[in-house]
C-alpha positions in Angstrom: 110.6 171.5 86.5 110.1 172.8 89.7 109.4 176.3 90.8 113.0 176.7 92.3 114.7 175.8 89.2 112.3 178.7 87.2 113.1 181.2 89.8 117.4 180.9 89.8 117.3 180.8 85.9 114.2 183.2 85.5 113.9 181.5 82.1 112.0 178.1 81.4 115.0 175.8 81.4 115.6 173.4 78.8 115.5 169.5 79.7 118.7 167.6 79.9 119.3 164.1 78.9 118.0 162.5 82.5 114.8 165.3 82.5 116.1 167.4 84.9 116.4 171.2 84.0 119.0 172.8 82.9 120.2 176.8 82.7 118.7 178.8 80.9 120.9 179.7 78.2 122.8 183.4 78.1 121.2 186.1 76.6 123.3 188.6 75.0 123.8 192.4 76.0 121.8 193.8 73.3 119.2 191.7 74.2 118.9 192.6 77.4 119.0 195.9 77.0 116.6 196.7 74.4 114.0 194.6 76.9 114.0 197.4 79.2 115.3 200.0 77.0 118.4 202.0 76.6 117.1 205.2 78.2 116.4 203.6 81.3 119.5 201.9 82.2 121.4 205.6 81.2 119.1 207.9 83.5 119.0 205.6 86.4 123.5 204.6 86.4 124.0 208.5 85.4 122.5 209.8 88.8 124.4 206.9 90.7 127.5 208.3 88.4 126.5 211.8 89.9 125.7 211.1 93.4 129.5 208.8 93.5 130.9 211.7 92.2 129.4 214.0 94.9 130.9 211.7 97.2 134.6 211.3 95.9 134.3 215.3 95.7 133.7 215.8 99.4 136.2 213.0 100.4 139.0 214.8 98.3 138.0 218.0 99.7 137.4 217.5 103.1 140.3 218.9 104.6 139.1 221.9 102.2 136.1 221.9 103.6 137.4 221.4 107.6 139.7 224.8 106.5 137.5 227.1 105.1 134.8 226.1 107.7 136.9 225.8 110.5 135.9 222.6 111.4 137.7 219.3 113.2 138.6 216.4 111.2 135.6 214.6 114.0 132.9 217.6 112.6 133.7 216.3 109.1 133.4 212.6 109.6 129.6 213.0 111.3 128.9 215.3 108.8 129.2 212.3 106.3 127.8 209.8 108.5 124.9 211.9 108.9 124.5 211.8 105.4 124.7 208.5 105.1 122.0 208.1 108.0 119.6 210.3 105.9 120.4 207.8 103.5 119.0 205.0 105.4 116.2 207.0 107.3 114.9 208.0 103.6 115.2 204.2 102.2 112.3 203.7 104.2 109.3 205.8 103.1 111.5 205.8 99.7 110.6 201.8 99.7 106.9 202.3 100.5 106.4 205.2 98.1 108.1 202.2 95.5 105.7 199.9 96.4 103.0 201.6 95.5 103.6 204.7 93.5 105.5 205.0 89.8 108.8 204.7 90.7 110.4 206.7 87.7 108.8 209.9 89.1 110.0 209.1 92.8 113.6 208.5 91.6 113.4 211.7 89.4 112.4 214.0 92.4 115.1 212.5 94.6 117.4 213.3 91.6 115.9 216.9 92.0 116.1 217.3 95.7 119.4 216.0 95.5 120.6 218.7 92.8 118.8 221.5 95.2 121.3 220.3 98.2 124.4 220.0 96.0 123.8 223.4 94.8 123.1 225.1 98.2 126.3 223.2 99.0 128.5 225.6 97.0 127.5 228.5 99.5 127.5 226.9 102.8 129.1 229.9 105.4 128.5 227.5 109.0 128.6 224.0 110.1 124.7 223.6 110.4 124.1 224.9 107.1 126.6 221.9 106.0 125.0 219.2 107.8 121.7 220.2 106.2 123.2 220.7 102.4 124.5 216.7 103.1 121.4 215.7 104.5 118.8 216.7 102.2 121.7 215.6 100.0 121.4 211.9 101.6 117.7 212.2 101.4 117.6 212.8 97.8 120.4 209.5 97.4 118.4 207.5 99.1 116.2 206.0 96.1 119.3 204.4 95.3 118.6 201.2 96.8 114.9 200.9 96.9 114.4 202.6 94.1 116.7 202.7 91.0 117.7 198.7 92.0 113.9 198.0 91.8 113.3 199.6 88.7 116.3 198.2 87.3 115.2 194.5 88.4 112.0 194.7 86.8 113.0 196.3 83.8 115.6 193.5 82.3 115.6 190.1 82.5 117.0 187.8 85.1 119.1 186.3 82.9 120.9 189.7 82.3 120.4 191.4 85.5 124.0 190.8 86.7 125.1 192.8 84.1 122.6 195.6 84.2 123.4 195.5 88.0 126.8 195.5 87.0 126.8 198.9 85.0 124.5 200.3 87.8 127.2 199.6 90.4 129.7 200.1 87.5 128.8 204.2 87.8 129.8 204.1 91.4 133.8 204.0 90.8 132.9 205.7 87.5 131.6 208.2 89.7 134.7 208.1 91.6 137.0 208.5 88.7 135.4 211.3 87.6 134.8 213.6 91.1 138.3 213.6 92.3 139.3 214.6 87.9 136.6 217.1 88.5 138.2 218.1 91.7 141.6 218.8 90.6 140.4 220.5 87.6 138.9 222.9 89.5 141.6 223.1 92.4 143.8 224.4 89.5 141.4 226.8 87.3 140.0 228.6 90.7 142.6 230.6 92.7 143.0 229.1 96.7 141.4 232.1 98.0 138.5 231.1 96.2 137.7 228.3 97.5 137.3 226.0 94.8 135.3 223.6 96.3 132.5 226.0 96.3 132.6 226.3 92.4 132.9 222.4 91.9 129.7 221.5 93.4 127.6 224.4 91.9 129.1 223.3 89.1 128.0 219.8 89.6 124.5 220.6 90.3 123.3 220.8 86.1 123.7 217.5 85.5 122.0 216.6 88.1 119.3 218.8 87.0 119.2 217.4 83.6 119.4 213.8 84.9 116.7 214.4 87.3 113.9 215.9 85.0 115.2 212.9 81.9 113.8 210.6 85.3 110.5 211.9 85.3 109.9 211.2 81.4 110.9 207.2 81.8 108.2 204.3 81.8 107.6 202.8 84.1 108.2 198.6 84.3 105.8 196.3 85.3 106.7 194.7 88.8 107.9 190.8 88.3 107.3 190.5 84.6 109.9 188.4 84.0 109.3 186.2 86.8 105.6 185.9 85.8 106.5 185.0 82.3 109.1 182.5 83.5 106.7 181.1 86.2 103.2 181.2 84.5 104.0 181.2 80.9 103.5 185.4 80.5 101.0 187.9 81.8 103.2 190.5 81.8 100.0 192.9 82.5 99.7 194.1 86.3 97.8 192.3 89.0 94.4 194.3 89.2 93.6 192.2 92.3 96.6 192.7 93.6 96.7 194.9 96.8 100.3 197.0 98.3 102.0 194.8 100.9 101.7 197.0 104.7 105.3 198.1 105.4 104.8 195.9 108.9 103.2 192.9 106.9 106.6 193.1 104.9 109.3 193.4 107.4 107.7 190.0 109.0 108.0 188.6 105.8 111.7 189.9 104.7 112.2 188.6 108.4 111.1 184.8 107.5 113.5 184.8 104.1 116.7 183.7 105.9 119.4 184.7 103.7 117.9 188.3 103.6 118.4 188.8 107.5 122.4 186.7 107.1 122.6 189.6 104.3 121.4 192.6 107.0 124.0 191.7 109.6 127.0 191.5 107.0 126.2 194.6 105.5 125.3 196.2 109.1 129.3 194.9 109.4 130.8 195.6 106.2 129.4 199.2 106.4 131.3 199.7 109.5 134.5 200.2 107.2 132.8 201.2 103.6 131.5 204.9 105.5 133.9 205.9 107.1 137.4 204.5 106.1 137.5 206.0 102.9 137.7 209.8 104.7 140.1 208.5 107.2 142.6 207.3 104.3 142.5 211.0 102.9 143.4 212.6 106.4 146.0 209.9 106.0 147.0 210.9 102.1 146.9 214.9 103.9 148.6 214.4 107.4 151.4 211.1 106.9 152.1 211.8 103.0 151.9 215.8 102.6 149.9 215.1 99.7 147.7 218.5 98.3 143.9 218.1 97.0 145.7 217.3 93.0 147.4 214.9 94.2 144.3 213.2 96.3 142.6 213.4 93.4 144.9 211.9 90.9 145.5 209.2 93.7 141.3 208.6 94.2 140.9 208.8 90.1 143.7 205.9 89.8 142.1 203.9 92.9 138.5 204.0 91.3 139.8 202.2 88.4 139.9 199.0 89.9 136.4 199.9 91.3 135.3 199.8 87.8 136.9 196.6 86.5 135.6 194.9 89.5 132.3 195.9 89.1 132.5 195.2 85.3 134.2 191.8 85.4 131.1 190.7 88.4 128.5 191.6 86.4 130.0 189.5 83.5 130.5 186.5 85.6 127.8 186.8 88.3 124.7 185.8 85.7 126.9 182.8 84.6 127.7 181.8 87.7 124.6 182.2 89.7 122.8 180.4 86.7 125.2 177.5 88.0 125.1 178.2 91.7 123.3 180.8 93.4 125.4 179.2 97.0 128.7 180.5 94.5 127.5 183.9 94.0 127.2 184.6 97.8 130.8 182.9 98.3 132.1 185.5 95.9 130.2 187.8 97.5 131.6 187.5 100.7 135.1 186.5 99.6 135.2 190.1 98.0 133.7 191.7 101.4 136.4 190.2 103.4 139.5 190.7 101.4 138.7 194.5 101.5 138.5 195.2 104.5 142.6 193.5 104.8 143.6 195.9 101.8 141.9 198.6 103.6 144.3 197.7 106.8 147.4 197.5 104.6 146.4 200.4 102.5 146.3 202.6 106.0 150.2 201.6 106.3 151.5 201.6 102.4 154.8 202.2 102.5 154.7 204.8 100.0 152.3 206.4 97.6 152.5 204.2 95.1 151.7 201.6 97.2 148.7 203.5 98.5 147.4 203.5 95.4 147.8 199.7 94.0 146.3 198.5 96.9 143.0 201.5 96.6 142.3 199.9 93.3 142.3 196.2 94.8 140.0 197.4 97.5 138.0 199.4 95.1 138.0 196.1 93.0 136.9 193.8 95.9 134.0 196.5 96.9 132.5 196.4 93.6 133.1 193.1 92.6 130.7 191.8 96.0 128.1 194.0 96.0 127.3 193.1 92.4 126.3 189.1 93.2 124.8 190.3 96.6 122.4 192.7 94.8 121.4 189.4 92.5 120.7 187.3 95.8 119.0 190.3 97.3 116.6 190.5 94.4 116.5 186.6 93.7 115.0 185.8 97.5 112.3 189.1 97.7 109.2 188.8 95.8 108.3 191.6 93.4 105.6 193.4 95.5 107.6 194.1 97.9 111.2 194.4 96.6 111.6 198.1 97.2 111.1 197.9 100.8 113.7 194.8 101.0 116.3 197.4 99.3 115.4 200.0 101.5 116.3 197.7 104.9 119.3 196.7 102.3 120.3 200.7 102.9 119.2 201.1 106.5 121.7 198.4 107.8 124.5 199.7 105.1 124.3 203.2 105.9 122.5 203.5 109.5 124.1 200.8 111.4 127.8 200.9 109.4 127.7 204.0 108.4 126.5 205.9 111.9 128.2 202.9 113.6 131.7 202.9 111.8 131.7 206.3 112.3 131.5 205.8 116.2 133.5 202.9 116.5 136.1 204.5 114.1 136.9 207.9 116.1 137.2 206.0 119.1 140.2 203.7 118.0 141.4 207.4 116.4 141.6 208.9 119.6 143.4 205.9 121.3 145.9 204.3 118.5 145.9 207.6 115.9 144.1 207.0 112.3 146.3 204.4 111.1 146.0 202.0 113.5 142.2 202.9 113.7 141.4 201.7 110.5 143.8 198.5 110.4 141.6 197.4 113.3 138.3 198.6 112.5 138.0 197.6 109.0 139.5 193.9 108.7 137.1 193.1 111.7 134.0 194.5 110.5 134.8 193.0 107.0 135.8 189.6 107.4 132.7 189.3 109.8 130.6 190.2 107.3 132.3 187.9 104.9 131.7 184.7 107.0 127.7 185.9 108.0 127.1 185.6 104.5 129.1 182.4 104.4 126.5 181.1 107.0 123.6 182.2 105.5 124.3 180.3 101.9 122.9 177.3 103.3 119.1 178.7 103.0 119.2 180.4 99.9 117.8 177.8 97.1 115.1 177.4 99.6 114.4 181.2 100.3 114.5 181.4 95.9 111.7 178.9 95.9 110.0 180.4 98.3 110.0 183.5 96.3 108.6 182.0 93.6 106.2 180.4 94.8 104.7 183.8 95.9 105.0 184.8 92.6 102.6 182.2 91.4 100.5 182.7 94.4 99.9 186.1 93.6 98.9 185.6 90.0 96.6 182.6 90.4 93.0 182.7 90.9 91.7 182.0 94.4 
């Protein structure tokens, strides 16, 4: 059995009639779950839940927000994308800190910082005073990535990960149900005049409070126990030799794992529509349609539905079928990115509302659906010492370069063909680019696995 074959199963296979290896076989949910324990999964989807419901919020209320502010629909959009820059900027030392500290107790003070902007939110009077609330906001989201995916990656094993993944991402459209229900319900208990936006994200701010001090009280899981159990017959115990990786020592590693960098350009492309479209489609549902902020809401609540089956339904299927074929996994992967970004261009011109929103929950769908198998390849090709850090560049292409570029690229085509054409240029483009990167890049991923492992093994062996 070779080292490769450990490393895409994550279990000892079994020998098949000829002697070579075969999958592992499934494990069930349960199984998984009570590996890494209930609690953790809970604490670490419930603040994604919260942070996607922040987002939906602010989409649904932006026009609210551009009102009572006195803002341009332009002020808005950077406002986000700056946001979503923090995001990135934060991965970063966010990665570090995860390679070295207890990650439970970094993503439970993001959790609180986080809570701290969203409450400060409520109260904003000036346009400075937003952009700070949504960056310290952004900085506080930022373990996302290199923190919460980490933890979850070592806590469950490999053979379940899609599915834990899968719930993780799962809270995302969750998240997005829930914000623009929370929206509305507060667009229609507090009177117009006031300002019911204000309420909704004070009011949004305790469960992030409660979410972010359940954080602190999690263990903390050892880094690659399951691949040192599947690759050296169990030590599960930490590495005493073991010394952090230097942030520079693991970029020009994460540089040598080829499928990593054909993953950074898609994403850097597939962000260019993910940041910013989704506020351009509500100027859209506000300026073309005449629709109200209950009516975006209902219209983003419906939408995110998809986003949860497709979530659900990948992290089902993507253990199975990256068991079978890790090369599959990326082609679904990028099959997903690319179809969204056409929805997202036929979405811009639905003929009607109800159109809008049958195509939102296919592009919510095909969103979900590929970040769920790309998160598996991301975590299959790092090695556990340094997987933090590789999510953290994971967020600093998705957010810096999409998010502050799509923002760019995306106000430009507004000011010369008017938001509708904007985004059925912009996104298609980005998207089906970033579909056929990753295309490209499926060629070097059972070698970047081994390679993977084979750290693994070198880390844990004697010199």
């Amino acid at each position: 059995m070779t080292e490769e074959d450990r490393a895409v199963t994550s279990r000892p296979p079994a020998p098949g009639p000829g002697g070579d290896a075969e999958p592992a076989p499934e494990m069930g949910f349960r199984e998984v779950v009570s590996a890494g324990g209930g609690t953790t999964l809970v604490v670490i989807a419930g603040f994604q839940a919260l942070d996607s419901v922040d987002n939906a919020m602010f989409g649904v209320f932006a026009p609210d927000v551009r009102e009572s502010l006195g803002l341009t629909s332009s002020e808005i959009t950077l406002v986000a994308a700056l946001a979503g820059v923090m995001v990135a900027v934060g991965a970063l030392p966010l990665g570090w800190l995860g390679d070295r500290r207890r990650r439970t107790t970094v993503a439970g003070l993001c959790a609180l910082v986080w809570t701290a902007a969203i409450a400060f939110l409520g109260v904003v009077q000036s346009f400075w005073q937003l952009v700070t609330t949504r960056v310290v906001a952004g900085i506080g989201k930022a373990s996302e990535g290199p923190v919460q995916v980490s933890i979850l990656s070592d806590a469950y094993p490999p053979a379940g990960r899609g599915r834990v993944l899968g719930i993780h991402r799962g809270a995302q459209p969750l998240g997005i149900i829930a914000g623009p229900v929370l929206a509305g319900i507060f667009a229609l208990l507090v009177p117009e005049g006031h300002e019911p936006w204000r309420w909704a994200f004070l009011f949004l701010a305790v469960p992030g409070l409660v979410v972010g001090l359940s954080a602190l009280r999690l263990r903390e899981p050892v880094r690659g126990h399951f691949e040192q159990e599947a690759l050296l017959g169990g030590d599960p115990s930490p590495n005493p030799s073991a010394t952090p990786v230097p942030l520079r020592v693991a970029f020009a590693r994460l540089r040598k794992i080829r499928t990593f960098s054909f993953v950074m350009v898609a994403l850097g492309a597939f962000g260019l529509c993910v940041a910013t479209v989704p506020l351009y489609l509500s100027f859209i549902l506000e300026d073309h349609f005449g629709q109200g902020v209950v009516a975006r809401s209902g219209i983003a609540a419906v939408s995110a539905v998809g986003g949860l089956a497709g979530a659900a339904l990948a992290g089902v299927h993507s253990d199975r079928l990256f068991r079978r074929s890790p090369k599959a996994a990326l082609f679904l992967a990028g099959g997903a990115l690319a179809a969204l970004g056409v929805g997202f261009a036929f979405q811009a011109y639905s003929p009607s509302i109800l159109a809008f929103t049958l195509i939102g929950m296919f592009t919510q769908a095909m969103t979900f659906g590929g970040l769920v198998p790309l998160s598996l390849v991301v975590a299959s090709v790092t090695p556990p010492e340094f997987r933090a850090t590789a999510f953290a560049v994971v967020g600093l292409y998705l957010a810096f370069v999409g998010g502050l570029g799509g923002a760019l690229i995306t106000d430009v085509a507004e000011q010369l063909w008017g938001a509708r054409t904007a985004v059925a240029v912009v996104a298609p483009t980005a998207s089906v680019l970033a579909g056929l990167v990753l295309a490209a890049g499926a060629g070097h991923l059972r070698g970047d696995i081994a390679r993977a492992a084979a750290d693994v093994v070198g880390q844990r062996r004697p010199a």
